[in-house]
N, C-alpha and C positions, 0 to 999 in steps of 0.2 A: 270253514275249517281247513285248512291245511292238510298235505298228504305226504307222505316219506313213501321216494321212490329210489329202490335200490340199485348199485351201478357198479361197474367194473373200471377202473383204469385201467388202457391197456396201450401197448404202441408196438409200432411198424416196422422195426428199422426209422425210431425216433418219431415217428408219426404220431401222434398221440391222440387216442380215445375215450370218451365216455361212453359204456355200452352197457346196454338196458334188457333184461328177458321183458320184452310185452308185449308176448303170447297172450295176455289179458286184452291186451288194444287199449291200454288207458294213460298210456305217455303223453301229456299235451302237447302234439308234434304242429297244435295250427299256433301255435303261440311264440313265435318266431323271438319277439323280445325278449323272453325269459329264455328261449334255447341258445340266445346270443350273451345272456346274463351266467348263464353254464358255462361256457366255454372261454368267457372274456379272461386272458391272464392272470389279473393282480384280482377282482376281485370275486372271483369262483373258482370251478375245480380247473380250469385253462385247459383246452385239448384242440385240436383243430379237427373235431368232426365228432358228430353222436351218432351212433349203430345203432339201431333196433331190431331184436329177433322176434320177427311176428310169423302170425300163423301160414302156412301156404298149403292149396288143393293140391298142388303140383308137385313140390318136393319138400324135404324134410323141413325147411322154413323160409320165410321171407326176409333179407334183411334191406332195411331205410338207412338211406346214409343224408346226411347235412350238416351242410358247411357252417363255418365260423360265423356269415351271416346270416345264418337262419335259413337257407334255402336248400331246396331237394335236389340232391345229384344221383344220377342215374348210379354209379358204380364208385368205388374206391379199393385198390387193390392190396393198398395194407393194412387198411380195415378190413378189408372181405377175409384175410386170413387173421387175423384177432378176433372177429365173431367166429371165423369157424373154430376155432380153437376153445371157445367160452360156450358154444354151441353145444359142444362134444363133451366138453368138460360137464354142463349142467343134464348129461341125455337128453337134450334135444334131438341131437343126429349122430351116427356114428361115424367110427373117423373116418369112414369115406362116404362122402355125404354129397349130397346137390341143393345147392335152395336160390331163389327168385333173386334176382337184380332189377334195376330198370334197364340194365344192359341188358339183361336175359337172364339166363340159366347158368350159373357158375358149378364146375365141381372143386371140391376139395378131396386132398387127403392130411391128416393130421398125426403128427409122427412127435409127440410132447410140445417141446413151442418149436416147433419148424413146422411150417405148412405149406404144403405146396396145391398152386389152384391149376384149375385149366380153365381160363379167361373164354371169353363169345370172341367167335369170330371178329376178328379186325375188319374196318371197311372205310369208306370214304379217304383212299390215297390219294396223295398228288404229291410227286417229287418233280423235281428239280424245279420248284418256286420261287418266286423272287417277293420281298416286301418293300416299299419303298418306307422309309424310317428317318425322318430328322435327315433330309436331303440324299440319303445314303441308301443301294438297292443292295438288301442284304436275302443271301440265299437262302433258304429254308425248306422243308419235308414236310408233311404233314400225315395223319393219320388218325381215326379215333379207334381210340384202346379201351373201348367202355365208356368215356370221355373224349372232347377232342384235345390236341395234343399238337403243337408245332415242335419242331427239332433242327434246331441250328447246328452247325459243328465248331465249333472254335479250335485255335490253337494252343490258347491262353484261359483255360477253365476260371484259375484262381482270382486272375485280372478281371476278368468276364463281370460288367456292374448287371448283373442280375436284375436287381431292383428297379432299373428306370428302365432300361430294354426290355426286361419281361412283363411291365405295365403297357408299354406302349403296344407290343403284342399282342396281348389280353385283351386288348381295348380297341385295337385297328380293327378299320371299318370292312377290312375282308374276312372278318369273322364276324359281324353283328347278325344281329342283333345279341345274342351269346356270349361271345367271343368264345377264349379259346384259352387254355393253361398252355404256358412256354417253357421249354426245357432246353439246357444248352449241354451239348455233348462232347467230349476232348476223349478220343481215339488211342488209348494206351497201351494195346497188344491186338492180337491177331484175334481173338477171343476175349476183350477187355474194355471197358470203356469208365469213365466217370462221367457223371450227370449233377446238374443242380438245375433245380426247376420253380419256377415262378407258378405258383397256385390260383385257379381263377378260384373266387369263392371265400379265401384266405385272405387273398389281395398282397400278398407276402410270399418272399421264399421261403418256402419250408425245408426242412431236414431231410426227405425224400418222398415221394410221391408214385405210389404202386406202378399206376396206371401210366405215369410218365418216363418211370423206368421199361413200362413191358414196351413204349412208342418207341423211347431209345433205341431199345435190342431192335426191335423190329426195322427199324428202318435205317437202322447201321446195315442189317443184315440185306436187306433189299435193295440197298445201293450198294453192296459189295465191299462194306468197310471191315466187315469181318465178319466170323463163322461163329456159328453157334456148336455147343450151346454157348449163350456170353455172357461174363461176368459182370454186375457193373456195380458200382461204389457210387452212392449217393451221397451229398454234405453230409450225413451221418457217419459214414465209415464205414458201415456195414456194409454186407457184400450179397446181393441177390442173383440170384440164376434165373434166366430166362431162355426159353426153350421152344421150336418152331420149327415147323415145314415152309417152305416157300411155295408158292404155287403161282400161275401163269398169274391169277386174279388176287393174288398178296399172300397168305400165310394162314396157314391152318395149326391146331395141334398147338395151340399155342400155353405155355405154362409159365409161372411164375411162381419160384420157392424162394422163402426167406423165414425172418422170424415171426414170431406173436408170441409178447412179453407182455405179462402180470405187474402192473405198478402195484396197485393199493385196489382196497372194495371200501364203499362210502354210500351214504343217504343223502338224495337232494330233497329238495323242501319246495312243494310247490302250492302255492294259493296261499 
């Protein structure tokens, strides 16, 4: 017999989610085909990631996040603010709340659909890198922001072929066995930057990318490209803030505010 389980769409600054309360623990999360059959565009609800609010000893909840192929990611940053936001909304947590990542421990605060997180510690830097790419040694930053995260700078955002540069990326053999999501960054004020980023997981550009926006800010700001707090514009338009200490050993205090938008509520059908 079959089961109706009920779901929120939600998105990110264009990020788009299927998010689930199951504080029950009975979401089929080992079922990776059908959570790939949820998510697939044309013929289910299409999202690039499902949130789950499960229970946590630690803090007010646990949230799972995974990707468009079915697979477990440690963190998502504009999912982490759409669950906190449907979090708060259903009393789970109040609007200043803490709950479980596989990055760690995230807070939020939630102010209607604006929500602003304080991210885990940054770690694993290495700047001024070089990739060698289709004969060509191209510079690059690195960082993981919950995830790991490469950061090109370009001069030419819009020119910038995303698509085949950000797989090659994703995929080169200085991130295996893993790899690595790729974000490319064009420099627009003193305080300002646009981003578009290549998604491991997705295997696609998406619209914007929490966690690849907070790598941007960060490591604009750590090679001196500009001062926080910084604004940055993702292929969406939207405009997120991100906010940071420097420190000898990378950056503390780190935050990340933007939206978490309400599309539609619906029942999936499983078994």
């Amino acid at each position: 017999m079959s089961k109706t389980i009920p779901f929120w769409k939600m998105h990110g600054a264009a990020n788009d989610f299927v998010v689930v309360d199951d504080r029950a623990l009975t979401f089929p999360s080992h079922d990776a085909a059908w959570m790939q059959s949820v998510m697939a565009r044309r013929t289910g609800v299409g999202s690039e990631g499902i949130l789950l609010i499960q229970p946590s000893a630690k803090t007010d909840f646990r949230m799972r996040f995974f990707n468009p192929d079915g697979g477990e990611v440690d963190m998502c940053g504009n999912g982490a603010r759409c669950i906190a936001r449907l979090a708060h909304e259903l009393g789970v947590a109040p609007a200043r709340m803490s709950f479980e990542t596989g990055a760690g421990i995230v807070r939020a605060d939630v102010a209607g659909d604006t929500v602003q997180l304080t991210m885990t510690t940054p770690y694993d830097w290495r700047l001024g890198r070089e990739l060698e790419i289709e004969g060509s040694r191209l510079a690059y930053d690195f960082v993981n922001s919950g995830v790991p995260h490469v950061v090109m700078v370009v001069h030419n955002l819009a020119a910038t072929d995303v698509a085949q540069l950000g797989a090659a990326i994703r995929y080169h053999e200085d991130f295996a066995p893993k790899g690595t999501n790729a974000n490319f960054v064009q420099i627009t004020g003193p305080n300002d930057l646009s981003v578009r980023t290549y998604e491991r997981g997705v295997e696609a550009e998406t619209l914007a990318c929490g966690t690849g926006i907070v790598a941007a800010g960060l490591l604009a700001g750590k090679t001196g490209r500009v001062k926080t707090p910084v604004c940055i514009t993702p292929a969406s338009g939207d405009r997120l803030t991100v906010d940071y200490q420097l420190t000898p050993e990378g950056a503390e205090n780190v935050t990340l505010k933007g939206p978490a938008v309400h599309v539609f509520r619906g029942e999936l059908s499983y078994g």
